[in-house]
N, CA, C and O atoms as CSV, one atom per row, in Angstrom:
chain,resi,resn,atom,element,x,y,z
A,1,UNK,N,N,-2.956,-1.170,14.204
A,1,UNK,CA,C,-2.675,0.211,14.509
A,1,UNK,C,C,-1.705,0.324,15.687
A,1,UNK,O,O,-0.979,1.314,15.595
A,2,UNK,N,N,-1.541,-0.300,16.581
A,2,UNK,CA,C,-0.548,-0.889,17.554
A,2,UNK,C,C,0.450,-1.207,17.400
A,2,UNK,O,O,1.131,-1.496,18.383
A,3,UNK,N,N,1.078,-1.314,15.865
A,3,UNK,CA,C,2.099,-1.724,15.544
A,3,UNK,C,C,2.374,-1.214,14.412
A,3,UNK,O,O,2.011,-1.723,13.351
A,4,UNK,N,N,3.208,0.102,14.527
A,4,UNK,CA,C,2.685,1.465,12.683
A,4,UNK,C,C,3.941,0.379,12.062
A,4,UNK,O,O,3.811,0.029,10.889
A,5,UNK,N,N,5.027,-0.092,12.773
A,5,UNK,CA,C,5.825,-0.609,12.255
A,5,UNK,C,C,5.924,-2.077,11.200
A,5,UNK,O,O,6.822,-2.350,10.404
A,6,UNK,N,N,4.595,-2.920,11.540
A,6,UNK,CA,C,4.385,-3.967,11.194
A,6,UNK,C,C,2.767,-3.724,9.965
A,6,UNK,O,O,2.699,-4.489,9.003
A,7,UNK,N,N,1.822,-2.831,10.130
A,7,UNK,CA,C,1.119,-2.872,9.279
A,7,UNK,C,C,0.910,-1.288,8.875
A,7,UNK,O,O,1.057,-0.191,9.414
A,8,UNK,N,N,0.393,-1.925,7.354
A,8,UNK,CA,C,0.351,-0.588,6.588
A,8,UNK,C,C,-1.111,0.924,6.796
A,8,UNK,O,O,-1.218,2.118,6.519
A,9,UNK,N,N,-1.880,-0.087,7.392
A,9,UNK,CA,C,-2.837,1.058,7.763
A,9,UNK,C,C,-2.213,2.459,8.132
A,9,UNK,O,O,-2.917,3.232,7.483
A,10,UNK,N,N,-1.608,2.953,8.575
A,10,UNK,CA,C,-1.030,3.900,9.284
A,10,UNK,C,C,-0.516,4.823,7.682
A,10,UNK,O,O,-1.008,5.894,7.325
A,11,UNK,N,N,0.490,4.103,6.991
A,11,UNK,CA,C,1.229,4.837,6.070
A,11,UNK,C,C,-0.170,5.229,4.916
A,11,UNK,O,O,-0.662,6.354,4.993
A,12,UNK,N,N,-0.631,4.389,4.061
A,12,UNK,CA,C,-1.969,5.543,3.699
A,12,UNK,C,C,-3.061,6.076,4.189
A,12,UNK,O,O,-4.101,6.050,3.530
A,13,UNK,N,N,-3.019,6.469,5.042
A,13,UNK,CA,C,-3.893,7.047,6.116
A,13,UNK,C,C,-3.886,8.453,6.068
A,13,UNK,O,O,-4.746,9.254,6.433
A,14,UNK,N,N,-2.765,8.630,5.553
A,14,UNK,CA,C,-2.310,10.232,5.388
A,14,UNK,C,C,-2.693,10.748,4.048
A,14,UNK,O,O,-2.474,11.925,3.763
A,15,UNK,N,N,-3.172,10.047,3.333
A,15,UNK,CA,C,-3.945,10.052,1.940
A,15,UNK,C,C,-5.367,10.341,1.883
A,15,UNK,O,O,-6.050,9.497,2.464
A,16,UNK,N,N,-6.004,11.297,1.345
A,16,UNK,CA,C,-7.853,11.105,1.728
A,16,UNK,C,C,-7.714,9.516,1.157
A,16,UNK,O,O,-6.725,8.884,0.785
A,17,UNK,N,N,-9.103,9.162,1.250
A,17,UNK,CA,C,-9.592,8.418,0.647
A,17,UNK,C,C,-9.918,8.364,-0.666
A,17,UNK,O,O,-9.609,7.262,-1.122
A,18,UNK,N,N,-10.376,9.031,-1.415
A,18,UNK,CA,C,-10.806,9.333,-2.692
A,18,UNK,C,C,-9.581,9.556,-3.665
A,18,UNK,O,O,-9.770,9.451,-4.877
A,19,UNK,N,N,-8.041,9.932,-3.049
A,19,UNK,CA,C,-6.702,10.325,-3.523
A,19,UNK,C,C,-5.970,9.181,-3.578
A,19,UNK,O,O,-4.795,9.460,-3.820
A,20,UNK,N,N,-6.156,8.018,-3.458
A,20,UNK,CA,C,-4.931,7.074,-2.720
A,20,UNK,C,C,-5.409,6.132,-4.254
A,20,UNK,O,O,-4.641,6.217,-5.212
A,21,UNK,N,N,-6.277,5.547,-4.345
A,21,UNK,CA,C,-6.570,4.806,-5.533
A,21,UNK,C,C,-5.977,5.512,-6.711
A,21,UNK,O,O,-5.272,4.844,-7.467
A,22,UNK,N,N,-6.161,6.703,-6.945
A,22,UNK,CA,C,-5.950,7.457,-8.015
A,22,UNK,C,C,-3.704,7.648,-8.088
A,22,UNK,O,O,-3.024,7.569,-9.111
A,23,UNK,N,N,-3.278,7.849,-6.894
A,23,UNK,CA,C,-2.456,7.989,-6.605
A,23,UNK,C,C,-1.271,6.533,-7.103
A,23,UNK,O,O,-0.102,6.522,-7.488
A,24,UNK,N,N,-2.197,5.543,-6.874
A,24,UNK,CA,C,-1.425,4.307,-7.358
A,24,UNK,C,C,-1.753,3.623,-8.457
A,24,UNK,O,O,-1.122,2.647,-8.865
A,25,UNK,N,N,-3.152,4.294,-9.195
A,25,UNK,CA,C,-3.567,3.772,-10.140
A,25,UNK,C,C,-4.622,2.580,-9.359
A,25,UNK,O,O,-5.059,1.802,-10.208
A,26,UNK,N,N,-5.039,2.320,-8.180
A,26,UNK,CA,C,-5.849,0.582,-7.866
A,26,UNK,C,C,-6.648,0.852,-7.916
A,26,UNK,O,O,-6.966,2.037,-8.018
A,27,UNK,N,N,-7.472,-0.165,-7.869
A,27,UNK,CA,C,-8.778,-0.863,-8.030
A,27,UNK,C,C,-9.381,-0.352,-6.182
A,27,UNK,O,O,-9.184,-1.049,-5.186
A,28,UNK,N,N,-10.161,1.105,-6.199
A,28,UNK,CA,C,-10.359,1.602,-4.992
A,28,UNK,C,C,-11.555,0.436,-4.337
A,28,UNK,O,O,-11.931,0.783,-3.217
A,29,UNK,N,N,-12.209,-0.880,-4.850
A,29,UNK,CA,C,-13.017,-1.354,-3.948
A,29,UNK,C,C,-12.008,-2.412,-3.539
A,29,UNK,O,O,-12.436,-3.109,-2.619
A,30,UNK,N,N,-10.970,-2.684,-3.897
A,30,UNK,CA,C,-9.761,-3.437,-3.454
A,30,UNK,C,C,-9.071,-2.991,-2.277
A,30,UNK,O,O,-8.756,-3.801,-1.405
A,31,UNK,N,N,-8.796,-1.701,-2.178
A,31,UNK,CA,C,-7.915,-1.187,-1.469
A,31,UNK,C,C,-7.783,-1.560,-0.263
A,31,UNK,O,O,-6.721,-2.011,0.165
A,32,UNK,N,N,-9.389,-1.349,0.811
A,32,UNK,CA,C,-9.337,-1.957,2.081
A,32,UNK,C,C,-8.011,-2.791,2.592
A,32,UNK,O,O,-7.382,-2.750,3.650
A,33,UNK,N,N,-7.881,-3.444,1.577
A,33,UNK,CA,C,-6.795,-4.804,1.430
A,33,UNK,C,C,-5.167,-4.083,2.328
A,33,UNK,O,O,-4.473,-4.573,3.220
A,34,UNK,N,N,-5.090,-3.112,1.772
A,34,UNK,CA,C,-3.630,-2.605,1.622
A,34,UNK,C,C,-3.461,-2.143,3.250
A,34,UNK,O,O,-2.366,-2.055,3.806
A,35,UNK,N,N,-4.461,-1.932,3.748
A,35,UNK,CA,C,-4.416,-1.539,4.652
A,35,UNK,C,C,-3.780,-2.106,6.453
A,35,UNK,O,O,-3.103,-1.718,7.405
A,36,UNK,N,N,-4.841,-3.599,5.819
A,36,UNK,CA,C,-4.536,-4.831,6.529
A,36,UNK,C,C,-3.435,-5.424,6.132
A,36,UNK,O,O,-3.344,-6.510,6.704
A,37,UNK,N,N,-2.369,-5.185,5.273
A,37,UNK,CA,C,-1.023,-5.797,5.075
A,37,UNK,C,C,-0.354,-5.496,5.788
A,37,UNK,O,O,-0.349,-4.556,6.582
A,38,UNK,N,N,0.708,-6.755,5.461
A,38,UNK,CA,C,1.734,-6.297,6.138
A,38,UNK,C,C,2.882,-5.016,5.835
A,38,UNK,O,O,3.197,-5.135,4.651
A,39,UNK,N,N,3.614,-3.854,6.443
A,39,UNK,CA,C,4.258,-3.456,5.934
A,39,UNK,C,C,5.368,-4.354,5.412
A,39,UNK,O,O,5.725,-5.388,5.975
A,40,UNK,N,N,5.994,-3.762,4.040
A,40,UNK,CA,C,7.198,-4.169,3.523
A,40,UNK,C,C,8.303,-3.975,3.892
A,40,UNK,O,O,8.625,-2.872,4.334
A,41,UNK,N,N,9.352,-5.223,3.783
A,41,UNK,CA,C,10.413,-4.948,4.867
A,41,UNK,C,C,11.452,-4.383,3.813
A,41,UNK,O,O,11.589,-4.939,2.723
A,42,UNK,N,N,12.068,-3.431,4.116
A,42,UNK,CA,C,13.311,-2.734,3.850
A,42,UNK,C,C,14.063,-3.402,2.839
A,42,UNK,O,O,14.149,-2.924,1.708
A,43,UNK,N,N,14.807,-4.848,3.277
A,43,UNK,CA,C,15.417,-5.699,2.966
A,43,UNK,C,C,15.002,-6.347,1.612
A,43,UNK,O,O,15.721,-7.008,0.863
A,44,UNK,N,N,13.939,-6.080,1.487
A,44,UNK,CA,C,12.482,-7.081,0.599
A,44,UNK,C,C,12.077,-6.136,-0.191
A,44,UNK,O,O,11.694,-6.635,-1.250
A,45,UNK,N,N,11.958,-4.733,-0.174
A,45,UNK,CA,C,11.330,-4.348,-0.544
A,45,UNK,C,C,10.536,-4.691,-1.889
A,45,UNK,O,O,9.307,-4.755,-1.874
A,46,UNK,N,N,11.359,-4.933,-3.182
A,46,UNK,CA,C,10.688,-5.202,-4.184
A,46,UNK,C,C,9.962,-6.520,-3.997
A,46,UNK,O,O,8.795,-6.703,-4.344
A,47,UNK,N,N,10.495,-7.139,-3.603
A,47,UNK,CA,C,9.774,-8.420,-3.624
A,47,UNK,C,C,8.308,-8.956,-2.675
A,47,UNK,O,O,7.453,-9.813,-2.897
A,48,UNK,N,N,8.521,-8.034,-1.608
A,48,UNK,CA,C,7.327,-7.563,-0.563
A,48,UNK,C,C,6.032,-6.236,-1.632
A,48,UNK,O,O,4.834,-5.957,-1.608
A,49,UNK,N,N,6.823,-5.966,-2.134
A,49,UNK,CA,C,5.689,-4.747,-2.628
A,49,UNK,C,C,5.337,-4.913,-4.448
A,49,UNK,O,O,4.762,-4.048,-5.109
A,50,UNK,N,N,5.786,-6.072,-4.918
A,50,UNK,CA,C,5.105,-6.723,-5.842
A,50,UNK,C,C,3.697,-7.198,-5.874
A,50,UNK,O,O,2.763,-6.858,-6.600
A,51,UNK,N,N,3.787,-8.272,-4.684
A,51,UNK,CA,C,2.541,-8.899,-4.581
A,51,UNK,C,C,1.583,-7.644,-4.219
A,51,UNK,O,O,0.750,-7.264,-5.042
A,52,UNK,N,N,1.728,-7.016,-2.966
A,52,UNK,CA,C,1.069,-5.776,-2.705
A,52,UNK,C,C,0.610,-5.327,-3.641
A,52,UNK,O,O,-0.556,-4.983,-3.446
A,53,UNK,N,N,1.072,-5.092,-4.916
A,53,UNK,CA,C,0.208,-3.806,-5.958
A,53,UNK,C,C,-0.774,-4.715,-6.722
A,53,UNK,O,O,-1.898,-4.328,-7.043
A,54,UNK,N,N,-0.209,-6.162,-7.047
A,54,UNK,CA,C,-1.419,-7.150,-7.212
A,54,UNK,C,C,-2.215,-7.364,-6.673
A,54,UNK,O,O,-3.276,-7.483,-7.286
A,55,UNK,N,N,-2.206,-7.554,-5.129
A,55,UNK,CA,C,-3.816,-7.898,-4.023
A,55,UNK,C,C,-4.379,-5.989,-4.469
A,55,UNK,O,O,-5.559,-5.718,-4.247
A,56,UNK,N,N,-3.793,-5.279,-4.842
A,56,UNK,CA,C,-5.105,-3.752,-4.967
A,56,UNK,C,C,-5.130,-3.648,-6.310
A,56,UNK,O,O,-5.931,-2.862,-6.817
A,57,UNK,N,N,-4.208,-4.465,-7.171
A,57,UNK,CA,C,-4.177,-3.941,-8.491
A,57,UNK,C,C,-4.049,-2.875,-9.035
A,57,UNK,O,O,-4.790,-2.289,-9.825
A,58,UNK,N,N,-2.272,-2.381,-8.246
A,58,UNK,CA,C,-1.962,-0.690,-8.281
A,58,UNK,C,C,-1.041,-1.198,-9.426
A,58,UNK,O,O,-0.791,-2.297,-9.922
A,59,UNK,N,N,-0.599,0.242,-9.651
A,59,UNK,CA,C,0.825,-0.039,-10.540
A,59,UNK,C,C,1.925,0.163,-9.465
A,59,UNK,O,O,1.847,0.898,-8.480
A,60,UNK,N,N,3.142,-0.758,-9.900
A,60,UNK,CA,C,3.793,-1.243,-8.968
A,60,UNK,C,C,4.765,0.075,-8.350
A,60,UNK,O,O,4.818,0.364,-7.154
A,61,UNK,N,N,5.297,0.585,-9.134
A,61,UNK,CA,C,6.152,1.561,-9.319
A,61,UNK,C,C,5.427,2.871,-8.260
A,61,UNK,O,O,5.816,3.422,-7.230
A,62,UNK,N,N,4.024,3.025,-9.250
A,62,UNK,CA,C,3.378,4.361,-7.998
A,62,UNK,C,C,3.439,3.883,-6.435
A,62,UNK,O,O,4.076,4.412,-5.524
A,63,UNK,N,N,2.504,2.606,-6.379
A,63,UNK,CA,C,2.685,1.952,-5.266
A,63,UNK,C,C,3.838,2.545,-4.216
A,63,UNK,O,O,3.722,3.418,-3.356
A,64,UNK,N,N,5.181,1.618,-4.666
A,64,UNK,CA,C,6.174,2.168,-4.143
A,64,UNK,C,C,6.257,3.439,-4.163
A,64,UNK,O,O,7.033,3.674,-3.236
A,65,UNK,N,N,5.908,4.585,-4.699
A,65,UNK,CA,C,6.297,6.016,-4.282
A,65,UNK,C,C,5.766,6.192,-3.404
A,65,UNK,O,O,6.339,6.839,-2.527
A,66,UNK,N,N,4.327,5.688,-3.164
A,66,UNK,CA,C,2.671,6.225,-2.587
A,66,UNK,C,C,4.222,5.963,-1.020
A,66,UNK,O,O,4.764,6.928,-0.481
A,67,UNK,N,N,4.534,4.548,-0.694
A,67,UNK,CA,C,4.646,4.138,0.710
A,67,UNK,C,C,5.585,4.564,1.397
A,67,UNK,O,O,5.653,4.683,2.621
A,68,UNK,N,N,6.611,4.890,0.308
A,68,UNK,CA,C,8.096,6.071,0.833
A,68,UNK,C,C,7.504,7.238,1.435
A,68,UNK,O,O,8.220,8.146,1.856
């Protein structure tokens, strides 16, 4: 939380809880996960936010909308 720039807790945070699974399509007892990641770098993006929708088992595509 010390670092909004380096982890993702911060960016769905602004999501209830009960909205964010549904929002990406994941696996909501997974999610915790997403939280503790790392954010995705700019540069990377697809390739940083691939694996991401696999560790929650989102769809990849929502994913990426959810974090823009």
């Amino acid at each position: 939380m010390l670092r909004p720039d380096h982890y993702l807790a911060l960016a769905p945070a602004e999501w209830p809880d009960v909205d964010l699974p549904d929002a990406m399509r994941a696996d909501p007892a997974s999610l915790w996960r997403l939280r503790l990641y790392g954010y995705p770098r700019s540069d990377r993006w697809p390739a940083d936010t691939a694996p991401l929708a696999g560790l929650v088992e989102a769809d990849v595509g929502l994913l990426r909308t959810t974090l823009r």
